[in-house]
LUMZAFI-99561 format. One record per residue: x, y, z of N, C-alpha, C, O in turn. Coordinates in steps of 0.1 Angstrom, whole numbers, padded with zeros to 4 digits, always signed. Example, Ala and Ser with C-alpha at 12.3 -4.5 7.8 and 13.67 -1.06 7.14 Angstrom:
+0132-0057+0078+0123-0045+0078+0132-0033+0078+0142-0033+0085+0128-0022+0071+0137-0011+0071+0129+0000+0079+0134+0011+0080
REM end
This chain:
+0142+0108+0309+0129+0106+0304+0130+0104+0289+0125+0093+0284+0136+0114+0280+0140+0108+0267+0144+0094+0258+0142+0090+0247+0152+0091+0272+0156+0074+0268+0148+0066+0273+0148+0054+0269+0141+0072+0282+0127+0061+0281+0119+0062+0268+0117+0053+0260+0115+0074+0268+0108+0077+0250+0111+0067+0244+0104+0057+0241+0122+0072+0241+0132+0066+0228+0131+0052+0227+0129+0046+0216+0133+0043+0241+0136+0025+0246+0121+0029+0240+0120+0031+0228+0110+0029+0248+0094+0026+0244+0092+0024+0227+0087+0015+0221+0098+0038+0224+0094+0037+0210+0100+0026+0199+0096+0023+0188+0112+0021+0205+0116+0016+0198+0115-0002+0205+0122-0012+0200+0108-0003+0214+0103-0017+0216+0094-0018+0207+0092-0029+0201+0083-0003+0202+0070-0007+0200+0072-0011+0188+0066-0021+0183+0082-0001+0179+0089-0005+0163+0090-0022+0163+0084-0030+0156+0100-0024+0176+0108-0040+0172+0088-0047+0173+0085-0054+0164+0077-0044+0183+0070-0052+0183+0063-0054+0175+0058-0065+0174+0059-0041+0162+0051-0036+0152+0055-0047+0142+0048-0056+0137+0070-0044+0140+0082-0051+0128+0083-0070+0132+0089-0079+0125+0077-0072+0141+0079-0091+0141+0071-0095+0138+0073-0107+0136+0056-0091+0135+0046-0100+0124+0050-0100+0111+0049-0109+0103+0055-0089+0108+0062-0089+0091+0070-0093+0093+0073-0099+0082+0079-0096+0103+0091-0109+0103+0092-0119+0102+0102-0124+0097+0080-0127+0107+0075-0141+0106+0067-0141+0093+0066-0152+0088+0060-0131+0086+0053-0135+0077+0065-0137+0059+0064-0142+0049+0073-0129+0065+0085-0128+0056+0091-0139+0057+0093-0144+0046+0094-0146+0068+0105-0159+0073+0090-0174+0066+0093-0184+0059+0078-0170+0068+0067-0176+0063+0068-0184+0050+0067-0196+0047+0071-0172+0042+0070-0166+0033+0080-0176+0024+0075-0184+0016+0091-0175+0025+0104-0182+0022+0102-0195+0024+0104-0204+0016+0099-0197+0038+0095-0212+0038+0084-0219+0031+0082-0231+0027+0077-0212+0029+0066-0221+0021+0073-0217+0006+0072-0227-0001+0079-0205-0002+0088-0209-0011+0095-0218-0016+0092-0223-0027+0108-0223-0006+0113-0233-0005+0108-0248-0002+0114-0258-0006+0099-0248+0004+0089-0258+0006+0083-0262-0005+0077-0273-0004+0083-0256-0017+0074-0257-0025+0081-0269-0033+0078-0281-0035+0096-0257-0035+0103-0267-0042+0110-0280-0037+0115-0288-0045+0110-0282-0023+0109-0298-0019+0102-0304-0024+0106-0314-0030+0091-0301-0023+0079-0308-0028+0081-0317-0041+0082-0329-0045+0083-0303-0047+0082-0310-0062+0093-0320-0064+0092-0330-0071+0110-0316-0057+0118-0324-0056+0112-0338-0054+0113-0347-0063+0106-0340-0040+0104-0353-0037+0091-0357-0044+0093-0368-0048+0075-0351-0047+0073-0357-0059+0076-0365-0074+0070-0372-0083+0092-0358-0072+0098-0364-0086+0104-0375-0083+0102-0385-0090+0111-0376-0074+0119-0389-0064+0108-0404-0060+0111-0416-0062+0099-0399-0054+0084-0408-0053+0083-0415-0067+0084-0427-0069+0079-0404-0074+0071-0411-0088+0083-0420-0096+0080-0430-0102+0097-0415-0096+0104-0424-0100+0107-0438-0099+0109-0446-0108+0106-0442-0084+0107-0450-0077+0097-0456-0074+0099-0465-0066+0080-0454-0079+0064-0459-0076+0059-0462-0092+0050-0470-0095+0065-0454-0101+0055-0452-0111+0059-0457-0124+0066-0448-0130+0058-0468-0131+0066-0475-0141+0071-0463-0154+0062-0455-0158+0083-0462-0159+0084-0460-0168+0089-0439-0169+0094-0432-0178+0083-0436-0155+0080-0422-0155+0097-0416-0158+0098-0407-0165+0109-0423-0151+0121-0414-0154+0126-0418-0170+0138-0414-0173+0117-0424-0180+0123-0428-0190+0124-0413-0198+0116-0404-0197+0136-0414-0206+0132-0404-0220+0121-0398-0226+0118-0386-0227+0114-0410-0231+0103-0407-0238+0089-0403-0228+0079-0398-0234+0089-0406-0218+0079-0402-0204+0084-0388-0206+0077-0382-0215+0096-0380-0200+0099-0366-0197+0095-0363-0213+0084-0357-0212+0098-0365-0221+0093-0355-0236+0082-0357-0235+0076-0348-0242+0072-0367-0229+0059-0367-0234+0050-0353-0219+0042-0344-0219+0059-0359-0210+0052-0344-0201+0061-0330-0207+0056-0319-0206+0069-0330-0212+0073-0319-0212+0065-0308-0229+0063-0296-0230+0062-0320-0239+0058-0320-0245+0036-0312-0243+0029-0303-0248+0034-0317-0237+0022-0317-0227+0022-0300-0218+0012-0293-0218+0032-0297-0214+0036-0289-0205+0032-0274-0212+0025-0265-0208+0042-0276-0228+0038-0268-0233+0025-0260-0236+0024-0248-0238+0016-0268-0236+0001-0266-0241-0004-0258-0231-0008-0247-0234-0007-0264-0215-0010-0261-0204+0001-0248-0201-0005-0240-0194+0012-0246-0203+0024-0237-0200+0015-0224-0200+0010-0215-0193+0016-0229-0219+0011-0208-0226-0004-0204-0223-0008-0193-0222-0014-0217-0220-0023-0209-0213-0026-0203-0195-0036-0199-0189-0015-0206-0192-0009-0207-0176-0007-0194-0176-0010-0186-0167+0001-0191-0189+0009-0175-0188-0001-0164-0189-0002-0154-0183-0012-0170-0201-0021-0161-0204-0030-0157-0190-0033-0146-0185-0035-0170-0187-0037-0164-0171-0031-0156-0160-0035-0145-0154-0021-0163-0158-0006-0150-0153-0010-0135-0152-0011-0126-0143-0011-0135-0170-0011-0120-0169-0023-0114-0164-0021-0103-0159-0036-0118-0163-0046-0116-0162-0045-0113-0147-0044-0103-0141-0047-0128-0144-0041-0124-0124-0032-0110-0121-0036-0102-0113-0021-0107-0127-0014-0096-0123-0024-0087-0124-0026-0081-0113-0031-0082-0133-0034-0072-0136-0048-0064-0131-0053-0053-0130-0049-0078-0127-0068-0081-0119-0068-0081-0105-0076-0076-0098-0055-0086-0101-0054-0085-0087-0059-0099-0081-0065-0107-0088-0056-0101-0065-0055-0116-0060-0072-0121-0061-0076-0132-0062-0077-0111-0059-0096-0116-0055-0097-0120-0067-0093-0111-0074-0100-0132-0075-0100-0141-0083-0118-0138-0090-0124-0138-0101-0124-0135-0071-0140-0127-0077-0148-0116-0085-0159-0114-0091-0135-0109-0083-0135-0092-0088-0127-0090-0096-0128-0086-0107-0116-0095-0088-0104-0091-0099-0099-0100-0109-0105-0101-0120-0086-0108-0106-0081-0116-0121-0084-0127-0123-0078-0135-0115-0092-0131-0133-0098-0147-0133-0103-0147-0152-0109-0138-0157-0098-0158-0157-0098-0160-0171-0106-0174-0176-0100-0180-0185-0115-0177-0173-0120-0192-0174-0128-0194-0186-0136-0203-0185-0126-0188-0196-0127-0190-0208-0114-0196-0215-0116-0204-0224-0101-0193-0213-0088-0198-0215-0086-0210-0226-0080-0210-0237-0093-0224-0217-0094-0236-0219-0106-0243-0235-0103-0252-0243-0119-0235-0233-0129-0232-0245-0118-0226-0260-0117-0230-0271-0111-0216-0254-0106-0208-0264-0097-0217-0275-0096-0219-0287-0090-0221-0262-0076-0228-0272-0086-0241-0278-0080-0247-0287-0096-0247-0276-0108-0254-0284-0107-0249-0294-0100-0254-0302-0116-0235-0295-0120-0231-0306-0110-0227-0318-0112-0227-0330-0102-0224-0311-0086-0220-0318-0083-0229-0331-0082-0228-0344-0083-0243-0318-0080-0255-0324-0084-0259-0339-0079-0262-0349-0098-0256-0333-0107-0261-0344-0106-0257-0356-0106-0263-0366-0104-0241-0355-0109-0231-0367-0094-0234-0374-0095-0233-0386-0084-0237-0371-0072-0241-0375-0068-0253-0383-0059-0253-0391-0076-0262-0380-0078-0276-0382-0089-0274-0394-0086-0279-0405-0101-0265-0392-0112-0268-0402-0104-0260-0413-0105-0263-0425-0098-0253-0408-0091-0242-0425-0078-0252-0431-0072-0248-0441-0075-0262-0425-0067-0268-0431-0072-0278-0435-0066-0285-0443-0088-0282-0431-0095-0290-0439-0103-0287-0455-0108-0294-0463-0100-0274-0455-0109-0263-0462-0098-0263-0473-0102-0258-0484-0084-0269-0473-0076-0263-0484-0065-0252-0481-0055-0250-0488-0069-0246-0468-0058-0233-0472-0046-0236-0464-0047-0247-0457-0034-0228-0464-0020-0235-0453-0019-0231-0447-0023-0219-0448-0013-0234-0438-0006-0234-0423-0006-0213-0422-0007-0207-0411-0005-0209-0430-0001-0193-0423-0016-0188-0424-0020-0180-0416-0023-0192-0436-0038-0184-0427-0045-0189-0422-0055-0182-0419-0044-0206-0416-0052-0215-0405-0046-0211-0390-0052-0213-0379-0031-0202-0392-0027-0198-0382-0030-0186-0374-0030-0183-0363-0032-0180-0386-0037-0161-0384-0055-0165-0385-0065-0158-0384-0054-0177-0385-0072-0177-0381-0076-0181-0370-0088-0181-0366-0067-0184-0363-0066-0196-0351-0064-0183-0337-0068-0184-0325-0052-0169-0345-0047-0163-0333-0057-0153-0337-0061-0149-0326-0065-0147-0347-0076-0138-0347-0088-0143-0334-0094-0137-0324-0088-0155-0340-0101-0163-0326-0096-0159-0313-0102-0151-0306-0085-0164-0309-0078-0162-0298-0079-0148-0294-0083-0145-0283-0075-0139-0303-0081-0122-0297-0090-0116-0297-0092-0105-0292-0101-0125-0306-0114-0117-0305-0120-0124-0291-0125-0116-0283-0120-0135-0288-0121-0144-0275-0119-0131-0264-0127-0125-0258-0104-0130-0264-0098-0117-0252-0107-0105-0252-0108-0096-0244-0114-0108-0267-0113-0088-0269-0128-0089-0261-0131-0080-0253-0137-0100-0265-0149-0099-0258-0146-0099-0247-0151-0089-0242-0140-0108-0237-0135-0105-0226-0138-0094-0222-0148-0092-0215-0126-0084-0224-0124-0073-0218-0133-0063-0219-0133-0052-0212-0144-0067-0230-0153-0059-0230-0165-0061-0220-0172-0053-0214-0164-0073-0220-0178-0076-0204-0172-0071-0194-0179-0064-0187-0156-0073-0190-0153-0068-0176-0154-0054-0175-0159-0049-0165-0147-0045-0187-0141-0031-0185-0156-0022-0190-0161-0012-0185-0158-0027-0198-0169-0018-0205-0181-0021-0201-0188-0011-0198-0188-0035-0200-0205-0035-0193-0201-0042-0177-0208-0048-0169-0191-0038-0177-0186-0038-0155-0188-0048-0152-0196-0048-0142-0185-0064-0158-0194-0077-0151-0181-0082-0145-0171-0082-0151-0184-0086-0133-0175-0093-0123-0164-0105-0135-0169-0113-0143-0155-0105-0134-0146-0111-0147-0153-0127-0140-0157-0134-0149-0154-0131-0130-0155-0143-0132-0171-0146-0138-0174-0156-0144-0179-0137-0135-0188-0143-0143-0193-0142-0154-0204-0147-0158-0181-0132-0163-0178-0132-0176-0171-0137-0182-0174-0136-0194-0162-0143-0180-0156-0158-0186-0160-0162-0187-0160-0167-0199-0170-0168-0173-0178-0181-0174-0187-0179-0181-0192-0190-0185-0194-0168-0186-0201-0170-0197-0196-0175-0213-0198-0185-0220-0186-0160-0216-0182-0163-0227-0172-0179-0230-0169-0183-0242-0167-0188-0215-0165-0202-0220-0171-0209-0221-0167-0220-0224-0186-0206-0219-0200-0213-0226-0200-0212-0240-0197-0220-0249-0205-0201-0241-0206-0196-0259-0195-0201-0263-0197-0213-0267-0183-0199-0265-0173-0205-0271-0169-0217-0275-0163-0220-0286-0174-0226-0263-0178-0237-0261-0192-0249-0274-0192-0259-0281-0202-0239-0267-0208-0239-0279-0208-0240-0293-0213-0248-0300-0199-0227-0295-0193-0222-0310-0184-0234-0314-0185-0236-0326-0175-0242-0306-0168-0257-0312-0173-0269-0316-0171-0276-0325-0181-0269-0305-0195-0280-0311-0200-0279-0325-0200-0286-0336-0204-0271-0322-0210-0264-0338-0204-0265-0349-0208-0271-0359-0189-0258-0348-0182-0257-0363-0180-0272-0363-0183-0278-0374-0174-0282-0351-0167-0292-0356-0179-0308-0354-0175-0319-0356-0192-0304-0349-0202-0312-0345-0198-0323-0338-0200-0335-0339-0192-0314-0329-0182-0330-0318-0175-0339-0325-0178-0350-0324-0167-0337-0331-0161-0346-0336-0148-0340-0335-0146-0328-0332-0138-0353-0339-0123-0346-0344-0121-0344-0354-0124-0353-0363-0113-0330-0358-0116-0329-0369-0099-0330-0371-0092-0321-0367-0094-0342-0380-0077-0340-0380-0070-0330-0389-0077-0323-0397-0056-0329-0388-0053-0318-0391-0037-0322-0394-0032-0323-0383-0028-0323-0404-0012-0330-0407-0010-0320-0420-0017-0318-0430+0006-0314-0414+0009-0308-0426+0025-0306-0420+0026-0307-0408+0035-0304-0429+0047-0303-0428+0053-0295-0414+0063-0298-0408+0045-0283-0413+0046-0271-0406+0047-0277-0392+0057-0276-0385+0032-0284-0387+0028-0294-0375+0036-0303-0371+0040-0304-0359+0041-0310-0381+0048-0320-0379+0061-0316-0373+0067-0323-0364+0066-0304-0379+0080-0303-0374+0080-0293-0358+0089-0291-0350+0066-0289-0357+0069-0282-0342+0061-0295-0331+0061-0293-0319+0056-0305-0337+0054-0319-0329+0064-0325-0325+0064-0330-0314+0076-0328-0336+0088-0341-0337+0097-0337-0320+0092-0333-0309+0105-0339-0322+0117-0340-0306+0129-0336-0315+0129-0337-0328+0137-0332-0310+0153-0332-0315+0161-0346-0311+0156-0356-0305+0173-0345-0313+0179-0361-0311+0183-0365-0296+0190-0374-0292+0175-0353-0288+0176-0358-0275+0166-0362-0269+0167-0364-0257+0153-0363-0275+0140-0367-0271+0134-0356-0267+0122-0357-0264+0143-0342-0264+0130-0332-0260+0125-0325-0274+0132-0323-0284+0110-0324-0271+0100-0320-0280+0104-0307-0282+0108-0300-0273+0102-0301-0296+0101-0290-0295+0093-0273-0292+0096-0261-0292+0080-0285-0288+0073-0278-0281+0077-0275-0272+0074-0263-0268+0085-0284-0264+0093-0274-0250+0100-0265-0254+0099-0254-0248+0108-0266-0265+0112-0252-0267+0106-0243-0265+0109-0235-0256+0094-0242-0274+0087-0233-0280+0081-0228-0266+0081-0215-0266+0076-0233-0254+0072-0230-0243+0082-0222-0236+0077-0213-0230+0094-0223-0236+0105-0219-0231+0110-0204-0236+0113-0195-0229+0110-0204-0251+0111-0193-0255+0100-0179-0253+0103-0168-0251+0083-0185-0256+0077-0178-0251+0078-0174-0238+0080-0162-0238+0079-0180-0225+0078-0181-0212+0092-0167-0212+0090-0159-0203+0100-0166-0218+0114-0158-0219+0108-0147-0221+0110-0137-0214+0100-0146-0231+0094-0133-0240+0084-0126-0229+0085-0115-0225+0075-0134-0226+0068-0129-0217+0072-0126-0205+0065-0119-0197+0086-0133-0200+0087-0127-0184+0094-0113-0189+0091-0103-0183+0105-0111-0201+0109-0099-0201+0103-0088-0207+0109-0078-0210+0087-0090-0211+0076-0077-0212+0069-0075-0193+0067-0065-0187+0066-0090-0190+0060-0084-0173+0068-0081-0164+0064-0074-0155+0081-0086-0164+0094-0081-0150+0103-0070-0156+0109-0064-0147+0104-0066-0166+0115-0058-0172+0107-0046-0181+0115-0040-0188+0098-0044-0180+0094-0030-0189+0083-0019-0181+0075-0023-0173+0085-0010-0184+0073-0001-0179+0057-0010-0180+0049-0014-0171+0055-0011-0191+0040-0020-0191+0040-0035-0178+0032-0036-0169+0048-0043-0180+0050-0052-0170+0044-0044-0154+0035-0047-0146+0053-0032-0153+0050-0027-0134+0041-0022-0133+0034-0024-0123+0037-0011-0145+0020-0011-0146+0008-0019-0143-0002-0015-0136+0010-0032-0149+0001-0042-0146+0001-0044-0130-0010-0041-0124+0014-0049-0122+0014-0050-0111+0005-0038-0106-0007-0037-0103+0014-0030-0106+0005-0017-0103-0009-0016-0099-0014-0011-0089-0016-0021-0110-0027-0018-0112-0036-0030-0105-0047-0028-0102-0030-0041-0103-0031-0053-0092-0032-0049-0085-0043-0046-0081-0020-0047-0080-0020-0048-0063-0022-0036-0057-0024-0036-0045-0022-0022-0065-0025-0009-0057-0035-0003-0064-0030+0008-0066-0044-0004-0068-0052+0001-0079-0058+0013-0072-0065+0018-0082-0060+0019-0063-0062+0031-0062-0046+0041-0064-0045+0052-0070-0037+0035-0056-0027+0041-0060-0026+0048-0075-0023+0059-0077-0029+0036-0083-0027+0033-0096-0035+0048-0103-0029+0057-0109-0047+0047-0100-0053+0056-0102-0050+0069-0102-0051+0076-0112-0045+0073-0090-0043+0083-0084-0030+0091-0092-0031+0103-0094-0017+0080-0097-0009+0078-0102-0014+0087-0118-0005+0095-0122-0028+0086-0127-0028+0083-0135-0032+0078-0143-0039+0083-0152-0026+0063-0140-0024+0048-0150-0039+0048-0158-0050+0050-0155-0034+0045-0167-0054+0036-0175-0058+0025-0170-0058+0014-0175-0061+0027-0163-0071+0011-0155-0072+0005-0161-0064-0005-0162-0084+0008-0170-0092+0001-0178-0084-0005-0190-0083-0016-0194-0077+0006-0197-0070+0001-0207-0057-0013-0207-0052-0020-0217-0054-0013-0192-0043-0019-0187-0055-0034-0186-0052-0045-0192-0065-0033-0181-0070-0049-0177-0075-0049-0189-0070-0059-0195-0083-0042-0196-0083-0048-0213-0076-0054-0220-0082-0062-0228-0064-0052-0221-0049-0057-0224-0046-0070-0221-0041-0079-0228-0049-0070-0207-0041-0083-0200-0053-0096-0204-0053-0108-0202-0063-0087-0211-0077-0102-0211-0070-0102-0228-0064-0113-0229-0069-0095-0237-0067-0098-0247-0054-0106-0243-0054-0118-0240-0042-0099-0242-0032-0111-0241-0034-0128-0238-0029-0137-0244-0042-0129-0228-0045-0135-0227-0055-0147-0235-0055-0158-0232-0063-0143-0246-0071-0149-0257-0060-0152-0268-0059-0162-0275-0052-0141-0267-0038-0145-0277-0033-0160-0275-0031-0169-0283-0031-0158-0256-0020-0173-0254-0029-0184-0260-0025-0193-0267-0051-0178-0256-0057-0194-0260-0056-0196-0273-0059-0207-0278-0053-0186-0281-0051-0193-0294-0039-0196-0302-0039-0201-0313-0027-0192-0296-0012-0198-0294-0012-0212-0293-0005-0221-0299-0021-0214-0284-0022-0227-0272-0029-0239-0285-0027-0251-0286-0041-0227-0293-0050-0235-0301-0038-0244-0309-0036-0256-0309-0032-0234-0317-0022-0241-0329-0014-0255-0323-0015-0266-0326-0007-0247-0311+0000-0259-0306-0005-0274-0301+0002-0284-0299-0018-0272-0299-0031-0286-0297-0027-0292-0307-0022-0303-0306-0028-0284-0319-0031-0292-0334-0019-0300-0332-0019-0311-0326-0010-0295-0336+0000-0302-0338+0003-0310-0325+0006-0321-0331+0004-0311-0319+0004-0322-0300-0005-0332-0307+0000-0343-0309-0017-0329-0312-0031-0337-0309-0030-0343-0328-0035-0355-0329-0025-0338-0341-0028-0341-0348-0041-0336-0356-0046-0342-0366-0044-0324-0349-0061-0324-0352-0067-0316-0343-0060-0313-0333-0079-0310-0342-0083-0305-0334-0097-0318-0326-0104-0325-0333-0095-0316-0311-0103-0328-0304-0113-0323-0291-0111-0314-0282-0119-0329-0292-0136-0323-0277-0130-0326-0271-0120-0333-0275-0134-0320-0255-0131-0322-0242-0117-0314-0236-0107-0318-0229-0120-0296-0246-0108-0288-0240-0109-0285-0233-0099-0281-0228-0123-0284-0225-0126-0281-0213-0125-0284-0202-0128-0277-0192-0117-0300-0203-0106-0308-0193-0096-0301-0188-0092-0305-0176-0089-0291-0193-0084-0284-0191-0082-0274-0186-0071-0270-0184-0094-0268-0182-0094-0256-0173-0089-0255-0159-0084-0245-0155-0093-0268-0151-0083-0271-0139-0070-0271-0140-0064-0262-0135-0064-0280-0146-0049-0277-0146-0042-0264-0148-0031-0260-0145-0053-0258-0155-0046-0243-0158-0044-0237-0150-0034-0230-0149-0055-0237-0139-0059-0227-0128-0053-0227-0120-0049-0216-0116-0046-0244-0111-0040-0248-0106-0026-0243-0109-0019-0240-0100-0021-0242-0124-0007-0240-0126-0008-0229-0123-0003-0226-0112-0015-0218-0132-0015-0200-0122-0013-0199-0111-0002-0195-0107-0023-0201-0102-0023-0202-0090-0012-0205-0082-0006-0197-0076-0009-0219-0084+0002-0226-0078+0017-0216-0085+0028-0219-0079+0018-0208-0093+0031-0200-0094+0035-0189-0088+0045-0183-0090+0027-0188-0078+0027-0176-0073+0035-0182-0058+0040-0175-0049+0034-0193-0058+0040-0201-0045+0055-0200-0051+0064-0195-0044+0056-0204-0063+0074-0203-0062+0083-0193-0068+0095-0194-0071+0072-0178-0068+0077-0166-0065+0083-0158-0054+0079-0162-0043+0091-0147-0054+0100-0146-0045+0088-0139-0031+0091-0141-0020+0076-0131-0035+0069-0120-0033+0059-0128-0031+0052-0122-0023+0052-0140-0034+0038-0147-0035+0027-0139-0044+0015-0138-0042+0035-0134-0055+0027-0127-0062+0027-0135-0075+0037-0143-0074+0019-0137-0088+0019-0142-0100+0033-0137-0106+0035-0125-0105+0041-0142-0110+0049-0142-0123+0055-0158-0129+0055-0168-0123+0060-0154-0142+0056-0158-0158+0067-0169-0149+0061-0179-0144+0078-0169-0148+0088-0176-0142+0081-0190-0129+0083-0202-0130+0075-0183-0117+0068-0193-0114+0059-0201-0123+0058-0214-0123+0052-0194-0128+0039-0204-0136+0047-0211-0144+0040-0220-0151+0061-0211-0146+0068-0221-0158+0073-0235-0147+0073-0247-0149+0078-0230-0135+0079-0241-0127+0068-0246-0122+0068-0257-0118+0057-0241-0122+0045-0248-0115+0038-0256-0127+0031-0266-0122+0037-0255-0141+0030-0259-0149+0042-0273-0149+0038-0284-0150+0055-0271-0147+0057-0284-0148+0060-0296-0139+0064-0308-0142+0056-0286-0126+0053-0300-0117+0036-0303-0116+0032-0311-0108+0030-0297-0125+0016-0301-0124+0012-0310-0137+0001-0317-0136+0018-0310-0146+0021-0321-0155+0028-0333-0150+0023-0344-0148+0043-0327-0146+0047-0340-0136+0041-0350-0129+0042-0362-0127+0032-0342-0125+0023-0345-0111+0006-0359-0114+0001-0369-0109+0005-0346-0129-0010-0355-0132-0001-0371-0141-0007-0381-0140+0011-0370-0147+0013-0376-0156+0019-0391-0145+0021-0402-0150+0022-0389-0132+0029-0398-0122+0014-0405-0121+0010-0416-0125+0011-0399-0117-0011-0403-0111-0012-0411-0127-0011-0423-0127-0014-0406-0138-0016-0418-0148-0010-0431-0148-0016-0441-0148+0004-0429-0147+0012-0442-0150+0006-0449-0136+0005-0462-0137+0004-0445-0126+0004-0456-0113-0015-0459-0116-0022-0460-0106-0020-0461-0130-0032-0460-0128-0044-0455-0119-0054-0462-0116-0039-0439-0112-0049-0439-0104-0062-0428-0111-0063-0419-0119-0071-0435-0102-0084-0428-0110-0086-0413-0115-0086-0404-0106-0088-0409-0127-0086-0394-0131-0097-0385-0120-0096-0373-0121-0107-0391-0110-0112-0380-0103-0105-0381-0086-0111-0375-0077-0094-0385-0083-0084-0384-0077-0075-0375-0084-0070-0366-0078-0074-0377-0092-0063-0363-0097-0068-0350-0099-0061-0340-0098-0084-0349-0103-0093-0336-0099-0092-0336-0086-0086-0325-0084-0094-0343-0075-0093-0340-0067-0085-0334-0059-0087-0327-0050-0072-0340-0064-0058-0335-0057-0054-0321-0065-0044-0316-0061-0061-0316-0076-0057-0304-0078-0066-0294-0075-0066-0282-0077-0074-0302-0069-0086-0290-0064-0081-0286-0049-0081-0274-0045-0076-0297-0040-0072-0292-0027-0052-0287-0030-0043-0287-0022-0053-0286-0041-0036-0279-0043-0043-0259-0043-0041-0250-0036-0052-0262-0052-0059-0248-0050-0062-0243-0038-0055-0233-0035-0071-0248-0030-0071-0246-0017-0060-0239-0009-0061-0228-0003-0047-0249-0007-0039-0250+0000-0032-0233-0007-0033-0222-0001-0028-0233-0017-0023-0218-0025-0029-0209-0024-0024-0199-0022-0042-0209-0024-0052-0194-0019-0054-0192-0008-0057-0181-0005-0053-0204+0003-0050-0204+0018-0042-0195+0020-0044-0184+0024-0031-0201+0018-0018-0194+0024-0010-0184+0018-0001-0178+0024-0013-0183+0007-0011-0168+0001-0021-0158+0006-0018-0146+0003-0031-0159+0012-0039-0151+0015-0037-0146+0030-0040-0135+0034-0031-0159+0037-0030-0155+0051-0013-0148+0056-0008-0142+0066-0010-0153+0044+0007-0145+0048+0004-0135+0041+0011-0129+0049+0002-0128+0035-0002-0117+0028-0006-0109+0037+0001-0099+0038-0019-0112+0048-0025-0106+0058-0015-0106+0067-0015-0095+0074-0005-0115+0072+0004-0106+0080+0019-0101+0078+0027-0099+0087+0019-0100+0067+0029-0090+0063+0026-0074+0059+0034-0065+0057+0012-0075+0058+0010-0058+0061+0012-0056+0075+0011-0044+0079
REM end
């Protein structure tokens, strides 16, 4: 009778344990899938798309990459810390407004006379008072984050019009110039500069107590609680970090762009898309800094292939709108069967 027990109980284990088997085996494959993808999007566009495997093509996306990268990251953190419901929990859509405004105030102070270090410290002040409001509609007057972004990337929005009355407002100075130029191999040093940040930030979110906190507070937030942790203090954080990247992101416009220029708001899709889409070439389907650096540059890759083959920029909204789709699909449904 025992070893009947025992057989029973342990069919019911093996039967319990094979939806998390497949959602695990899932899991990996749509990982690995990912990066086919992008493999053979790069193989495609070489071979369809004039000019795309040239030198000066790769620094101009890579160059590009950067911009879109650090406000990718800033979202990143936000998602970890907010959790997958994008409704309640982590969602930053002010991001794109910010590094605008960033822009601007960076550009207007270098129009104003003063140099590069207090157009710079004016540029990352915007960027954290941007976050700090943030965190204050979500944490302190409790408004659903997405529909506090979307406000404050109105106003913000606003606020660029204004200072720069739609216009571009240019911006050239020694400083710009040298984090614009390339090294003698044609990569920009903005990729650097993306690369080094992308380093800094994965070893504060994968490697420190504050990093597993955030998770924490993601994905178990009652746990979290229970634990202790500052809730509140932890998602306040992750919004300010986050206004930091848009005004990191601001500086780095200037110099990419020459100046500060309307229509940052073009931008908010690709961003979303790159967050989002990082969490696919994570090991877990969860946000981290590491994916969002491979995903931001096959989404540059991606939009910059669609330019050169001339195809219409609301086909490339398009196609990153059902990339969205496809990533919140199925991170959502493998998720659901691996509990």
């Amino acid at each position: 009778m025992s070893a009947d027990i025992q057989f029973a109980s342990f069919s019911r284990d093996r039967g319990a344990n094979r939806p998390r088997l497949k959602g695990n085996l899932a899991t990996t494959g749509l990982r690995f899938g990912s990066l086919l993808v992008f493999a053979s999007v790069l193989v495609i566009f070489s071979l369809t798309a004039p000019y795309f495997s040239t030198i000066g093509n790769i620094g101009n996306v890579l160059g590009q990459s950067a911009i879109a990268g650090v406000l990718a990251i800033g979202l990143t953190i936000v998602l970890i810390a907010g959790g997958s419901n994008m409704v309640t929990g982590g969602i930053d859509l002010s991001l794109a407004a910010n590094m605008g405004l960033s822009a601007a105030i960076y550009a207007s102070l270098i129009q104003l006379g003063y140099g590069d270090q207090a157009a710079a410290a004016g540029a990352i002040v915007t960027g954290l008072a941007i976050g700090a409001v943030n965190a204050a509609a979500v944490v302190l007057a409790g408004i659903v984050p997405l529909l506090a972004t979307l406000a404050v990337m109105n106003v913000v929005a606003g606020l660029e019009l204004v200072l720069t009355q739609n216009t571009v407002v240019p911006a050239t100075t020694d400083f710009l110039t040298t984090i614009s130029a390339s090294d003698g191999f044609g990569v920009p040093i903005l990729a650097y500069i993306l690369i080094v940040f992308a380093a800094i930030a994965t070893a504060i979110i994968q490697y420190t107590p504050l990093g597993l906190r955030l998770y924490a507070v993601g994905e178990f937030p009652e746990a979290a609680r229970a634990a202790g942790l500052p809730l509140k203090r932890l998602v306040a954080g992750a919004f300010i970090a986050s206004g930091l990247c848009g005004g990191l992101a601001g500086i780095l416009s200037v110099s990419y762009l020459s100046g500060s220029t309307t229509g940052s708001g073009e931008m908010l899709l690709p961003v979303v898309v790159t967050a989002l889409l990082g969490s696919v070439f994570s090991r877990r389907l969860v946000p981290t800094v590491t994916g969002t650096l491979i995903s931001a540059l096959f989404v540059s890759f991606l939009i910059n292939g669609f330019q050169l083959l001339n195809l219409p920029s609301t086909l490339v909204s398009g196609v990153q709108g059902v990339l969205i789709l496809i990533v919140v699909s199925a991170t959502t449904l493998l998720r659901k069967r691996k509990i």
